[in-house]
N, C-alpha and C positions, 0 to 999 in steps of 0.2 A: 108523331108521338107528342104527348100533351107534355108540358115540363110542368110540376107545380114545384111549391115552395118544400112541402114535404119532400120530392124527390131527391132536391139537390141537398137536402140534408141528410137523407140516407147515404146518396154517393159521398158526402164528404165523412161520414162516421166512418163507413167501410174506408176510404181513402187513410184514415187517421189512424186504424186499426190496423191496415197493412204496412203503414211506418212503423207502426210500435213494435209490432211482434214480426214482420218481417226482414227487420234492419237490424242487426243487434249490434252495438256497439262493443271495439273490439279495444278493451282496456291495457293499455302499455307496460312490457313487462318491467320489472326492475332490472338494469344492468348490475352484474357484481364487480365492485372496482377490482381493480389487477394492476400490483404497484409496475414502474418502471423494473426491470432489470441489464444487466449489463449483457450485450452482445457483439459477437466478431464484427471489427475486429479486434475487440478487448482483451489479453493475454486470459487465460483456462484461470480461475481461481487457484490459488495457491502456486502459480507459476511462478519461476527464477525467471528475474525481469533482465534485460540486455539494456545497457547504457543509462545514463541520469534524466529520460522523458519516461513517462506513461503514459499512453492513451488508451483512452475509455469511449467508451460508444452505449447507447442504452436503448429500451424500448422506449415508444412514447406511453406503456403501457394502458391502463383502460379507467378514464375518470377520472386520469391524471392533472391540476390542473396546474403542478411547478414540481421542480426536481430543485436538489443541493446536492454536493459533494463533500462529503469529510474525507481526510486524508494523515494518518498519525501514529504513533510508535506502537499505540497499546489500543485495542478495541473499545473504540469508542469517543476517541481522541481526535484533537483536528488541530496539533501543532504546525504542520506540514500545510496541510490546505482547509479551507474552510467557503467553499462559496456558491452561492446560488446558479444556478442552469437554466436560463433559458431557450438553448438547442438541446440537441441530441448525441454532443460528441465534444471532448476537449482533454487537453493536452498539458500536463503537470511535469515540473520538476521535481526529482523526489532524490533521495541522498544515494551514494553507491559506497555503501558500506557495508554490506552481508547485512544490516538487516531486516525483520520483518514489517511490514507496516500492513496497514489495515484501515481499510474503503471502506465508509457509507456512502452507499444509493440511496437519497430521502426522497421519497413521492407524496404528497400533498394531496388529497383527499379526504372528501365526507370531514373537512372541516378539523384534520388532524395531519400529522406528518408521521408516514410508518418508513421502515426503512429494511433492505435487503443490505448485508454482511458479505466483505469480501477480504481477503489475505493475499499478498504477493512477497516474494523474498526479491531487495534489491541486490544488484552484482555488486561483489564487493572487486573494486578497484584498486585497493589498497595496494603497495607493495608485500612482497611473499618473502618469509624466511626460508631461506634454502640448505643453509648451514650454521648450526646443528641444527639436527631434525628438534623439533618438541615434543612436548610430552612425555615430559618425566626423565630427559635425555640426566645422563648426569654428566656435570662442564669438568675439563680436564686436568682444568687446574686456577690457578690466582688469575692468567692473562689467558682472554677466549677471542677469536675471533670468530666473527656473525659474517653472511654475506646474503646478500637478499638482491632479489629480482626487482626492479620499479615497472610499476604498468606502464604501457609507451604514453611518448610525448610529456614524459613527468620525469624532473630530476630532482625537485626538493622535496626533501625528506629530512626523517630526525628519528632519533633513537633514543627513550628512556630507558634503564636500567633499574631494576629497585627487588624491593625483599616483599611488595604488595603488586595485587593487579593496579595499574597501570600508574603508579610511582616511580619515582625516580632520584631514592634517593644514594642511589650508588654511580648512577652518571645519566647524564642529561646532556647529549649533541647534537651536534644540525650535523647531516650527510649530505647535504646538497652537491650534486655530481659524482655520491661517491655510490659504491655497491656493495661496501663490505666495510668492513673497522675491526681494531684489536681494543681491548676495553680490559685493562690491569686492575687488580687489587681485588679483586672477587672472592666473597666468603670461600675461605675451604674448610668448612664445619659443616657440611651439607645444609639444609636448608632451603626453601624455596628460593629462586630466582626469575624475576618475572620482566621481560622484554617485549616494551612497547614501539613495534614501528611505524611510524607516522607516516604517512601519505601525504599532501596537500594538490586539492584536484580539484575544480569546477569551483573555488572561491569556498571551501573550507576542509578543512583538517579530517583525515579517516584513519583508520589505522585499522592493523593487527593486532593481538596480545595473545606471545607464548610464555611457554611455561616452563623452567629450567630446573635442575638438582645441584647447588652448589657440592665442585670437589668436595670426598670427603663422606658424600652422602650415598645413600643405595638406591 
């Protein structure tokens, strides 16, 4: 077979022609980021936590390319904890006093930080009033005696007394070793009476606050 110059420029158009239109380029989809969120073993959202640790654990979720943790009384807050992640899992102290606190999961993507919302109630440790009941009890008389439960391995405590939430201006004592106390001179004109018992646990102060009916009242 003769080869000329014309030939091999045919085969090379056909050759050029079957790259273009037989090869099609297959263009990359876009991924939709997808922040971290929190997974087991991380307590259920809105769970009553056990003891003064939490741990958290998360997805690496999709596009992610840094997490943070806030950690604080009120949504949105980072009294408590405030810090950068770089794993997938870490381990906070948090208070044990009955209350709420509330998680951000922050994910870093597309050049912004978005974030998933989370709640847990901490256990309150506090010591427990046993006697009298609260709420609205009404007290006997001028002299009451209290007796309360301390969570184990804790003997210091203290007991305010007062006419406000968590005042004390009717008596103010330390119960350290004790369980109970008699506490004289109490309104008997009815009136609120309000009993703060102290705790002291894991290096600070928790408490209770009930709610009494001075003698006298209905």
């Amino acid at each position: 077979m003769k080869v000329t110059i014309k030939s091999i420029f045919v085969c090379l158009l056909a050759f050029v022609s079957f790259a273009v239109t037989g090869v099609r380029a297959v263009a990359a989809t876009p991924t939709t980021p997808v922040p971290s969120h929190l997974i087991a073993p991380s307590p259920a959202n809105g769970a009553v936590l056990t003891g003064n640790t939490l741990s958290l654990a998360w997805s690496p979720g999709t596009g992610v390319v840094a997490n943070a943790i806030w950690i604080g009384s009120n949504d949105g807050s980072y009294e408590l904890w405030a810090k950068p992640e770089s794993g997938s899992s870490d381990t906070f102290t948090v208070p044990t006093d009955g209350r709420i606190i509330h998680v951000r999961l922050w994910s870093y993507f597309n050049g912004n930080w978005h974030h998933l919302a989370y709640r847990f109630t901490t256990q309150n440790t506090a010591a427990v009033m046993t006697s009298p009941a609260s709420d609205n009890t009404v007290l006997s008389g001028a002299s009451q005696t209290f007796t309360w439960t301390p969570p184990n391995n804790t003997t210091v405590t203290g007991i305010w007394i007062g006419t406000r939430p968590y005042s004390y201006d009717l008596h103010a004592r330390n119960e350290t070793g004790n369980t109970s106390d008699t506490f004289n001179n109490l309104p008997t004109v009815g009136g609120p009476i309000y009993v703060t018992l102290w705790t002291f646990m894991n290096g600070e102060w928790i408490s209770n606050l009930y709610y009494y009916i001075g003698a006298g009242g209905n």
